[in-house]
N, C-alpha and C positions, 0 to 999 in steps of 0.2 A: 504493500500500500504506500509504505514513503518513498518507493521509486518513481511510484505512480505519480503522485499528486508531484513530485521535481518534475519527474518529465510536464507534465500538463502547467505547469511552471515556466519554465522552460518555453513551451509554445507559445505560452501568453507571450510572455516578452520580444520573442521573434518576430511571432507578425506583426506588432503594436509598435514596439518602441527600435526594435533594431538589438540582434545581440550579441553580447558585451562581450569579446573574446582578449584575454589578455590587456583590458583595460582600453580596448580602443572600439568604438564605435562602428559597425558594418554600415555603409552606405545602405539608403531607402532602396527598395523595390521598386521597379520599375511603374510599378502599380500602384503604388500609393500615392498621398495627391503632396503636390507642390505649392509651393508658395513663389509667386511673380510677383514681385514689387516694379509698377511701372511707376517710375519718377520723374517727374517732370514740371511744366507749366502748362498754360490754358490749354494747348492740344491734348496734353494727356488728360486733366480736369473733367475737359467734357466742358469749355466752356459755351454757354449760348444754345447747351442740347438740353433734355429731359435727360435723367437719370438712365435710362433704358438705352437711349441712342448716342452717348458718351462713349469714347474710346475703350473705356475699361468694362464696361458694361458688356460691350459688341465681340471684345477679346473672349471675354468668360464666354460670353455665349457658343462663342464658333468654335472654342477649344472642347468644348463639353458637347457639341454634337458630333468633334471629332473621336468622342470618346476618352480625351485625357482629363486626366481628373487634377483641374489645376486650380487654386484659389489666387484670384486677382485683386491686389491690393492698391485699389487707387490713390496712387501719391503724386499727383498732380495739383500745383498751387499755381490756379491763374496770375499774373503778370509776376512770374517767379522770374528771378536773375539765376545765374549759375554762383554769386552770394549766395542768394538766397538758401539754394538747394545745397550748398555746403554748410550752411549754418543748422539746418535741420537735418541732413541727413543720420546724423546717428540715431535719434530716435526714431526715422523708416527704419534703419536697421533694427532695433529693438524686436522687430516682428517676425526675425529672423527667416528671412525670404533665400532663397535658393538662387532666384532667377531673378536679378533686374535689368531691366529697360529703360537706360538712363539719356534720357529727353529734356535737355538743357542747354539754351544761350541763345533761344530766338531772341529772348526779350533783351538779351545783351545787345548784340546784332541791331533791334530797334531803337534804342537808346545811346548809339554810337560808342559802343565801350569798347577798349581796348582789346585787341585779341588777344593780348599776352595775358591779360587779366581772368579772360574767357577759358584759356585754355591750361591756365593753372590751376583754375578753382576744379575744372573739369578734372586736371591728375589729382588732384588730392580728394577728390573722390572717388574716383576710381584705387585709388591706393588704399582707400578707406572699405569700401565694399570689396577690394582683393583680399584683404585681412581678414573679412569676418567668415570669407571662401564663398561668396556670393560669384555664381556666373554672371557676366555682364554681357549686354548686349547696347553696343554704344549706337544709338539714333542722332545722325546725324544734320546740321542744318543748313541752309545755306543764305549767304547774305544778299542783299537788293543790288541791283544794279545802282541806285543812286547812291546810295553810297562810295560811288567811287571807284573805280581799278583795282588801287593800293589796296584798299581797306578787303574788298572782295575776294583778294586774291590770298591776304593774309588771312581771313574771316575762316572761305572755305578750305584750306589748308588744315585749321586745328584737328579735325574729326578725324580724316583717314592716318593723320600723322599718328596721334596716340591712341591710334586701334592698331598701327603697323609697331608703336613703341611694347605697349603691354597688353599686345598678343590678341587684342581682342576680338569677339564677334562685334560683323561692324553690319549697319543697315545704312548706307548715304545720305537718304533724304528722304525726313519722316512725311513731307507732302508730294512725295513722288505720285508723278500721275493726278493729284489734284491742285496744287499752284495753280494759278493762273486761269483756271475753267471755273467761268460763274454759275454750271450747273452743278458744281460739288460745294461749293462754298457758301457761307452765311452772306448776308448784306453789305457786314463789313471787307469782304476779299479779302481775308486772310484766314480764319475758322472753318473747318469743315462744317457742312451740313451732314444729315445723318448717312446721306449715301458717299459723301463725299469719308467721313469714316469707316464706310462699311469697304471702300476700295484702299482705304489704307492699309487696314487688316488683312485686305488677300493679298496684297502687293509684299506685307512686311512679315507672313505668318513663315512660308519657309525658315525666313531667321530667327522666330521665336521659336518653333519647336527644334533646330539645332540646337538652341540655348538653354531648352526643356532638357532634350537629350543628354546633350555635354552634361550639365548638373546631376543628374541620374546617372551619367554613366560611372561604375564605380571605379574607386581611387587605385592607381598600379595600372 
């Protein structure tokens, strides 16, 4: 009988929590659900949407009729700086996410902020979510033409450079495919409308379930 109830001990803890061999944690199952922190500003928010037809909303949805079982945690702070999202991010971390989607520096970009500025607050985030073994998937953005040559050329430079620095999963341009077309956009031409979200998502889901994967895949 006290074999019994170890073994059945034993089980519990396997499929539940992951089990503890020689003091180190076994990576999750493939199978069990995730935690995605998307981080960001108004695009991730969902600003100007209903709750339902918001970026993070439309993710959970389309991941869950793909069948994976992922919890989406909207960390999206409309007219967020890439300050900004280094000042909070340790407490998104708190929620100990697997997978984030770090969507940060349009509003740098808007506000004509330095790209050195942009692009350091972005590594020490990224240095911060490598630490805590958070898979990153870096959403990249890109600057206005009036802004300038200089500015443009340095602006769009930051992203692919430190996805190529620290290795990262990189997605180019979180409004790929809907920029500039006034049938995906809100009034103001810059915010998705709901369909203009809903082509984000198929446009950007191959690099999210990479990023699902990678996290899941176990360590060695």
């Amino acid at each position: 009988m006290r074999r019994l109830v170890t073994f059945l001990l034993a089980a519990v803890w396997c499929g539940v929590a992951g089990m503890v061999v020689g003091g180190t944690t076994l990576p999750a199952k493939a199978d069990q659900q995730i935690k995605l922190l998307a981080f960001g500003d108004s695009l991730t928010a969902g600003y100007g949407l209903s709750e339902a037809d918001g970026f993070t909303a439309q993710l959970a949805a389309a991941l869950e009729k793909m069948g994976r079982r992922v919890q989406v945690i909207n960390g999206g702070v409309s007219g967020d700086t890439t300050s900004g999202g280094l000042a909070r991010l340790d407490w998104a971390l708190a929620d100990q996410p697997q997978v984030m989607l770090l969507e940060l520096g349009g509003n740098d970009m808007l506000r004509g902020l330095p790209p050195q500025t942009t692009a350091t607050n972005l590594e020490q985030m990224i240095g911060k979510a490598q630490q805590a073994g958070v898979t990153i998937l870096l959403v990249g953005m890109r600057a206005a033409p009036n802004l300038g040559a200089d500015y443009q050329s340095q602006f769009d430079a930051i992203y692919p450079s430190l996805a190529k620095q620290h290795d990262l999963l990189f997605y180019p341009f979180m409004l790929d495919g809907v920029a500039a077309n006034p049938e995906l956009l809100q009034g103001d031409g810059i915010h998705p409308n709901p369909k203009g979200v809903s082509i984000i998502i198929s446009r950007m889901m191959p690099s999210i379930l990479q990023a699902l994967d990678k996290a899941q895949k176990p360590a060695g």
